[in-house]
C-alpha positions as CSV (number, residue, x, y, z in Angstrom):
1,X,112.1,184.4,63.3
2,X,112.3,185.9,67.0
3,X,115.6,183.9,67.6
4,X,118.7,185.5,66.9
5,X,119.9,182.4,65.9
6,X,117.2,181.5,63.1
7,X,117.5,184.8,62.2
8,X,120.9,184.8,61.6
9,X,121.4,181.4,59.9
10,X,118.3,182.6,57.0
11,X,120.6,185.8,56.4
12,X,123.2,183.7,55.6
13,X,121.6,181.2,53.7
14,X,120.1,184.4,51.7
15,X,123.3,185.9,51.2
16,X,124.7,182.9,50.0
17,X,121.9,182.1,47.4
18,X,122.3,185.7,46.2
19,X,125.8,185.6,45.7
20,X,125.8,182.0,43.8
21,X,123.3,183.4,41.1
22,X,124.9,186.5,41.1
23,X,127.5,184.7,39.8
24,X,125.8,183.5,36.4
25,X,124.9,187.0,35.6
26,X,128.4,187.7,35.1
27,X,130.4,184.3,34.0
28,X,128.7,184.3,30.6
29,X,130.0,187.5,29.0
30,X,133.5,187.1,31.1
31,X,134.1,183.8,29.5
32,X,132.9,185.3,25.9
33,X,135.7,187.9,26.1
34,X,138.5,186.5,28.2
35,X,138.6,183.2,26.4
36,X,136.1,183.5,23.5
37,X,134.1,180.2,24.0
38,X,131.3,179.3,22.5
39,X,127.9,179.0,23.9
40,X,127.8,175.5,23.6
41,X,130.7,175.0,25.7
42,X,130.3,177.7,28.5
43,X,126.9,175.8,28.8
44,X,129.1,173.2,29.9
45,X,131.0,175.4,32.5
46,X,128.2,176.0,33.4
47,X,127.0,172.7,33.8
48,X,130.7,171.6,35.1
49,X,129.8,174.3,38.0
50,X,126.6,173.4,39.4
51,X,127.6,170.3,39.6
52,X,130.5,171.0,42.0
């Protein structure tokens, strides 16, 4: 962790990770009001997203 390098790349890869499940926080309620799906089927958007 003394390398600027290592250092660098782990805030990164933190930053990242935080961001990608920040993202599930907020998808769910934005797809309930936008488009009004079901839970069923953003459990699929959901699936559909992790996948890619």
């Amino acid at each position: 962790m003394k390398s600027p390098k290592i250092l660098s790349a782990h805030l990164v890869s933190i930053l990242q990770m935080t961001g990608q499940f920040t993202i599930y926080a907020y998808i769910t309620p934005y797809l309930q009001t936008t488009m009004g799906l079901s839970a069923p089927i953003i459990s699929l958007v959901l699936l559909v997203y992790g996948l890619a």
